[in-house]
Backbone bond lengths (Angstrom), bond angles and torsions (degrees), N, CA, C in turn:
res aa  C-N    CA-C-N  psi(-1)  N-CA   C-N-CA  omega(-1)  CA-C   N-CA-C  phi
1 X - - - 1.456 - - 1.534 109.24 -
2 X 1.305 120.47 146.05 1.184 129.01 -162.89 2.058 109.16 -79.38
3 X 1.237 118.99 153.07 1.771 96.77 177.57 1.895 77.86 -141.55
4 X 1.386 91.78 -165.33 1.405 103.81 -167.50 1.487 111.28 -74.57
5 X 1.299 98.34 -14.50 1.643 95.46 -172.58 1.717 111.51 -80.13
6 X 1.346 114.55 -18.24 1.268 117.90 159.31 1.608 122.29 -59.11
7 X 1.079 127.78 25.11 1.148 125.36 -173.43 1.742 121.47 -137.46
8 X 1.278 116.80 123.20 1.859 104.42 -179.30 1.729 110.97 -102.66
9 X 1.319 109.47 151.49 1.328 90.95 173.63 1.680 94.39 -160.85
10 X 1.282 111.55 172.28 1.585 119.82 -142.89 1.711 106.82 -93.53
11 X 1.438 131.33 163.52 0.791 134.48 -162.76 1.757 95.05 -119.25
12 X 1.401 122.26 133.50 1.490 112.40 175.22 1.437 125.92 -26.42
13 X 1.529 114.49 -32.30 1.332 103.23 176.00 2.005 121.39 -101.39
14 X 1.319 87.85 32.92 1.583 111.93 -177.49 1.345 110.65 51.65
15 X 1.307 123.88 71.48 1.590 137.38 -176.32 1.701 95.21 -137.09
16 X 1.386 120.73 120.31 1.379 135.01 165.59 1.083 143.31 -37.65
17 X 1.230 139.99 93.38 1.672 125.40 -141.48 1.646 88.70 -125.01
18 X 1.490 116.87 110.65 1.455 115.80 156.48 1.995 122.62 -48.57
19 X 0.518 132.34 131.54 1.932 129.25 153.72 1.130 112.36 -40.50
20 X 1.151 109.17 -61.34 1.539 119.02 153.46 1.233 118.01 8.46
21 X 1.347 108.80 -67.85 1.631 110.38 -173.29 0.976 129.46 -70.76
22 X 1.982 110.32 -8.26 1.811 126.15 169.88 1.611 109.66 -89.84
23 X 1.517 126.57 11.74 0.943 134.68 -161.48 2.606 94.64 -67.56
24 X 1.060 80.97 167.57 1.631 83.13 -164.80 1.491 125.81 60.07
25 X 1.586 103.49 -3.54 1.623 90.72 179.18 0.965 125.25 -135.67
26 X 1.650 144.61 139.23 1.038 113.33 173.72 1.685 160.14 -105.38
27 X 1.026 99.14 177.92 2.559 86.24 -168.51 1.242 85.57 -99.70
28 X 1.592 62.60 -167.67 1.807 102.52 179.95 1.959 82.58 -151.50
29 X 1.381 102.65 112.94 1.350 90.11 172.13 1.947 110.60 -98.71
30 X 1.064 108.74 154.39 1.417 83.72 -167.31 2.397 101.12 -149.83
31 X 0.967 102.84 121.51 1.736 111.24 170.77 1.720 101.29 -64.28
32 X 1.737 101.84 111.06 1.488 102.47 158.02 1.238 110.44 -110.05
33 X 1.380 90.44 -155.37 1.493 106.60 -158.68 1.977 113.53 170.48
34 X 1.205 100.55 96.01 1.442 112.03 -163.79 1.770 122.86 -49.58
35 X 1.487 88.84 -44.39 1.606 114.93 156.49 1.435 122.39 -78.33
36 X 0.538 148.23 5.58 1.749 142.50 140.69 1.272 132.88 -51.59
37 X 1.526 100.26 130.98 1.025 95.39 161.62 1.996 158.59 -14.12
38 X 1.768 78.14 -53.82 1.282 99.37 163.87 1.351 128.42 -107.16
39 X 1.310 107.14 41.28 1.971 121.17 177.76 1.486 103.39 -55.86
40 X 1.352 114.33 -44.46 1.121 101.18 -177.40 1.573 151.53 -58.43
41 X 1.536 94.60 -20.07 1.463 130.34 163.05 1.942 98.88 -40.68
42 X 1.613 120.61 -52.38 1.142 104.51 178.54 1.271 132.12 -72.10
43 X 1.551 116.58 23.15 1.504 125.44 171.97 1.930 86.91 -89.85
44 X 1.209 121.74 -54.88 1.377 108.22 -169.22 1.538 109.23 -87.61
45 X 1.188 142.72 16.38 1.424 147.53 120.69 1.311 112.62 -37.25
46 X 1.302 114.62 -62.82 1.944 112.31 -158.39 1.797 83.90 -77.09
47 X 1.295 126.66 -54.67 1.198 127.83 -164.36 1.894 91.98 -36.69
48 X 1.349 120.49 -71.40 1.378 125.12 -158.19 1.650 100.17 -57.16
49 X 1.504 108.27 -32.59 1.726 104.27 176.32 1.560 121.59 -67.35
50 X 1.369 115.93 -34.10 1.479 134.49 -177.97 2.016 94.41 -65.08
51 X 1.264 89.25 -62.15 1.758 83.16 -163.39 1.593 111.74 -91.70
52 X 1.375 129.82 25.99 1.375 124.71 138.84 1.914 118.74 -138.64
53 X 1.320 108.80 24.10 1.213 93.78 165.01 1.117 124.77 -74.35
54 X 1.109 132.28 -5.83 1.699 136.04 179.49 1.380 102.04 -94.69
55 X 1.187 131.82 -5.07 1.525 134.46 -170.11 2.298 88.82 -112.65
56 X 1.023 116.12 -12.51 1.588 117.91 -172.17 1.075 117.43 102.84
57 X 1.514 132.75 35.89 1.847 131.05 175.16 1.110 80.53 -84.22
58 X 1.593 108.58 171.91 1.657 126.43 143.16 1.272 102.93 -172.75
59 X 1.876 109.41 102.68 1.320 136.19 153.59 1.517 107.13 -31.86
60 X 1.599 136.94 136.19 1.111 153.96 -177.16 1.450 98.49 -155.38
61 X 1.715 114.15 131.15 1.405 144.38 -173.21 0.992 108.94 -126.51
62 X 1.559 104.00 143.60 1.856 102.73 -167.96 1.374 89.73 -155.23
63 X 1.562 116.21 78.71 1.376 122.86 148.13 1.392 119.52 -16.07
64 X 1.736 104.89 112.75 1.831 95.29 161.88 1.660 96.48 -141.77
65 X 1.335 87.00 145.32 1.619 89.48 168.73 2.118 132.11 -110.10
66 X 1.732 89.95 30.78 1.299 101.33 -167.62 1.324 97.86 -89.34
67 X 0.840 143.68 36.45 1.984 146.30 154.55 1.264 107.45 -128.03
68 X 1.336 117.88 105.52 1.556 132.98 -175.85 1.374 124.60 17.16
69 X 1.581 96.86 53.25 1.524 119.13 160.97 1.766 95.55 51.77
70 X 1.189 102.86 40.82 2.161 103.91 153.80 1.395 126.75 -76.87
71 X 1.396 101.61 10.52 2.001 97.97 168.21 1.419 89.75 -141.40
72 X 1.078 135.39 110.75 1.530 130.94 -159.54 2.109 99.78 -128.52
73 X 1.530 76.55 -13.13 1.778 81.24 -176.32 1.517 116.57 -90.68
74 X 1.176 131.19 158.52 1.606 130.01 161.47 1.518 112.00 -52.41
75 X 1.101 97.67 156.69 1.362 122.65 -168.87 1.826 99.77 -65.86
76 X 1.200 127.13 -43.70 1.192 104.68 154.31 1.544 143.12 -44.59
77 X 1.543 88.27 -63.33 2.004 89.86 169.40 1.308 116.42 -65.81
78 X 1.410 129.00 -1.64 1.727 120.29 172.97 1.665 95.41 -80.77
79 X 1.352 103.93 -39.93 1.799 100.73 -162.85 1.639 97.19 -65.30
80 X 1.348 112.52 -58.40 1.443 96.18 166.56 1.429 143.46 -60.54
81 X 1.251 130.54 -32.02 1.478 141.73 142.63 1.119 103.27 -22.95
82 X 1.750 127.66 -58.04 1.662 124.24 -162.42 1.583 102.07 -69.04
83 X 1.821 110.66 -49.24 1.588 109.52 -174.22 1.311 120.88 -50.26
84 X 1.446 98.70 -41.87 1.879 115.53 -169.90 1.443 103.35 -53.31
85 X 1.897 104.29 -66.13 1.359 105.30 -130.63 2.149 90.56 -100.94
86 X 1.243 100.31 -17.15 1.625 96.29 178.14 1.965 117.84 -131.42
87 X 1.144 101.05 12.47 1.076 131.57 177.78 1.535 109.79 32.26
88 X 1.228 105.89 89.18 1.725 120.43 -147.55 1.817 81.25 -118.59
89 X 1.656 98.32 118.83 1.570 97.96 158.42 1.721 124.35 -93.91
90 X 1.451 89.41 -34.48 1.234 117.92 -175.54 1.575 113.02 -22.17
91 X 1.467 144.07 159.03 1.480 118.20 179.11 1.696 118.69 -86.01
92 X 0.763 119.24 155.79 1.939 122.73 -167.29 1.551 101.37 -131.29
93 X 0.926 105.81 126.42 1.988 111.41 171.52 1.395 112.59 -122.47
94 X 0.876 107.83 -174.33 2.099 128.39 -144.84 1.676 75.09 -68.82
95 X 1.402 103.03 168.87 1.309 122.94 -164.83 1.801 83.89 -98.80
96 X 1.859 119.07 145.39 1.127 117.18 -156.44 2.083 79.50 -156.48
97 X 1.447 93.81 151.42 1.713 112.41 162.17 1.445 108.42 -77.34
98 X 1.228 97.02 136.83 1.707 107.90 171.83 1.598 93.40 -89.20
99 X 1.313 113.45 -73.89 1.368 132.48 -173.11 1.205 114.63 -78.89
100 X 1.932 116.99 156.64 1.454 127.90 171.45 1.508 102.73 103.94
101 X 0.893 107.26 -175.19 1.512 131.09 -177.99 1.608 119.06 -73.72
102 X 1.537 100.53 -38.06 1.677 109.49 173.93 1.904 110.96 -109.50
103 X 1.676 115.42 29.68 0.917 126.16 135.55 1.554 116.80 -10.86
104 X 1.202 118.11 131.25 1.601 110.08 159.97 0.845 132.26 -75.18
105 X 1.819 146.19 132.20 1.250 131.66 -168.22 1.447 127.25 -46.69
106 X 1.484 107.59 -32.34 1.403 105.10 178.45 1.511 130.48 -68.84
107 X 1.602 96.38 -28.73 2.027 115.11 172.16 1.821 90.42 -67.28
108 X 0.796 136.22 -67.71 1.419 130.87 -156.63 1.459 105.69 -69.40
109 X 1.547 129.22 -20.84 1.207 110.58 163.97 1.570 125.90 -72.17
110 X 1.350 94.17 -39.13 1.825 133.35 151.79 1.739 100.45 -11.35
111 X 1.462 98.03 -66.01 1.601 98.57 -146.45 1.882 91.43 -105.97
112 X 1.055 114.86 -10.25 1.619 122.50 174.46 1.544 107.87 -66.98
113 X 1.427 106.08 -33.55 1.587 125.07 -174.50 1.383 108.98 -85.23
114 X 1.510 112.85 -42.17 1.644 96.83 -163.19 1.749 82.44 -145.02
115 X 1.735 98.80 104.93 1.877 89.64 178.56 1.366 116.44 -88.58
116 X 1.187 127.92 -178.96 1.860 122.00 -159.72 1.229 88.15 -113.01
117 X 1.084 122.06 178.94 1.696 148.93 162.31 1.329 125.22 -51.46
118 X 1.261 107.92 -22.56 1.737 110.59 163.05 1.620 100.83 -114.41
119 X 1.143 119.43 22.82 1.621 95.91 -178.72 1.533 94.36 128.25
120 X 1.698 98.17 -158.31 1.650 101.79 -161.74 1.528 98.49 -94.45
121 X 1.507 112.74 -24.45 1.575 123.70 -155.97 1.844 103.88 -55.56
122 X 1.084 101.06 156.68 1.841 96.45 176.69 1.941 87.01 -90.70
123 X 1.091 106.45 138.09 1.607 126.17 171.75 1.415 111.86 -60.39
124 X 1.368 116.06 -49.40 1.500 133.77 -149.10 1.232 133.60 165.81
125 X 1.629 131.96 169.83 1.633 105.73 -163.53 0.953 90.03 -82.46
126 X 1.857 91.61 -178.66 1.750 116.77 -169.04 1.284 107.12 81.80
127 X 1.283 138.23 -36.08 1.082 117.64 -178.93 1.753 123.63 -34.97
128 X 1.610 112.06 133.73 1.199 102.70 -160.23 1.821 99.29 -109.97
129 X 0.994 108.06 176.83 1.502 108.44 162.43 1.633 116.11 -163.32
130 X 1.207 118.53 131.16 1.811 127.74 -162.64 1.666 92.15 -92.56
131 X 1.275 98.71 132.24 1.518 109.96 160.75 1.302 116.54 -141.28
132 X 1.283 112.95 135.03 1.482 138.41 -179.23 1.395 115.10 -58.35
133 X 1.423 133.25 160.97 1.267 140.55 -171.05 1.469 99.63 -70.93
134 X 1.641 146.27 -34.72 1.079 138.38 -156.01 2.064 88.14 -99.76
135 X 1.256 98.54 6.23 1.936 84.48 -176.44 1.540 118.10 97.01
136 X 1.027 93.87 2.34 2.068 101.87 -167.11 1.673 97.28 -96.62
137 X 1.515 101.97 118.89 1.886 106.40 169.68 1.372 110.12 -73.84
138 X 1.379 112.09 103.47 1.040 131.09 161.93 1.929 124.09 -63.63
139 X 1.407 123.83 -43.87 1.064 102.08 156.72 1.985 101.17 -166.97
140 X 1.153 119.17 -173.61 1.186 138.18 -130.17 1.726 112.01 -141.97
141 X 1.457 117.70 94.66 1.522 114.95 -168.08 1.473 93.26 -120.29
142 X 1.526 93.17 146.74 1.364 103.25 170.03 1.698 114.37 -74.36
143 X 1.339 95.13 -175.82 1.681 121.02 -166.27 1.774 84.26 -55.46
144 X 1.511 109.79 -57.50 1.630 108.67 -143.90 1.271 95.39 -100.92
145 X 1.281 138.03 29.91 1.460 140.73 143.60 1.483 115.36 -68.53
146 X 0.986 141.95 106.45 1.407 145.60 -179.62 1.180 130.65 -71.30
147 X 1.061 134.84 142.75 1.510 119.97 -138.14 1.486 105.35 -88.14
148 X 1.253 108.30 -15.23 1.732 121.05 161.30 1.685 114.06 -27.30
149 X 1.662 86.30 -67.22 1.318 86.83 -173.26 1.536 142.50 -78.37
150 X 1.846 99.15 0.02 1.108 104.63 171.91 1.624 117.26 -66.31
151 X 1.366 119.21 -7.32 1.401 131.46 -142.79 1.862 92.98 -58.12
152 X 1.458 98.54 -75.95 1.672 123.77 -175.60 2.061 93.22 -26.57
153 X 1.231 110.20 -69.55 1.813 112.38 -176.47 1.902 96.89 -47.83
154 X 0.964 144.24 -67.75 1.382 169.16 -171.74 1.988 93.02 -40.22
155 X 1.177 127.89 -51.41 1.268 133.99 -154.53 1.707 104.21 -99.42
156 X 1.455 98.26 -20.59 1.522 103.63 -165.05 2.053 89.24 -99.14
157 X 1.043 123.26 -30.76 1.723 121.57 163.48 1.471 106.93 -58.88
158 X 1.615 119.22 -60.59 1.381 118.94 -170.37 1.684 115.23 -67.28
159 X 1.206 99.33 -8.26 1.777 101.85 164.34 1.256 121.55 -81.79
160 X 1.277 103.70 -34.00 1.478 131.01 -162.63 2.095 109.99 -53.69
């Protein structure tokens, strides 16, 4: 069966990044969006990346601009937008479809694995999703879950 680590996907400056290389640890993969509503959510993203990456988190961002055009900029000015204005270290890659047909493989394994509350479709940004050290999506938060509260699920994997 397929897990997340089967999957590559691009770095803003279009350079290839296996999963692979998050292998033993675990994310939070998560659809932003600089303009949103809920931008602010990525102050408590980096927060959860700052205080367990040395324990094995690693925050992953996946720019999309398919909800009323909220990433409207190049993949450069989002990466900078995120440093400037929310000071996001965490890693960020090329802006990618959650939804539709040309979905990215990794959202559709994403949402094949852990479906939402209306269905498989991602709702909106922020949507978050927990994955385990072996790559396996463990579970599935909406947009307006705050990244606070993922903490308790997040601490009980990194013990694990």
């Amino acid at each position: 069966m397929a897990t997340v680590h089967d999957f590559t996907v691009e770095t803003p400056k279009g350079k290839k990044v296996s999963l692979t290389d998050f292998e033993g640890k675990v994310m939070v993969i998560v659809n932003t969006a600089t303009k949103c509503g809920l931008a602010p959510q990525f102050d408590g993203l980096e927060k959860l990346h700052q205080q367990y990456k040395d324990k094995g988190l690693v925050v992953l961002g996946f720019p999309c601009n398919q909800f009323m055009n909220q990433e409207p900029v190049s993949n450069d000015q989002m990466t900078e937008a995120c440093k400037v204005n929310f000071g996001v270290t965490f890693p960020l890659f090329a802006k990618i479809k959650v939804n539709g047909s040309d979905a990215h493989p990794l959202y559709k394994h994403l949402k094949d694995q852990q479906k939402g509350m209306l269905g498989q479709g991602i709702k909106w940004n922020f949507t978050k999703f927990l994955i385990d050290q072996k790559g396996n999506v463990i579970k599935r938060y909406s947009p307006n879950t705050s990244p606070e509260a993922m903490e308790e699920d997040i601490k009980r994997l990194l013990e694990a």
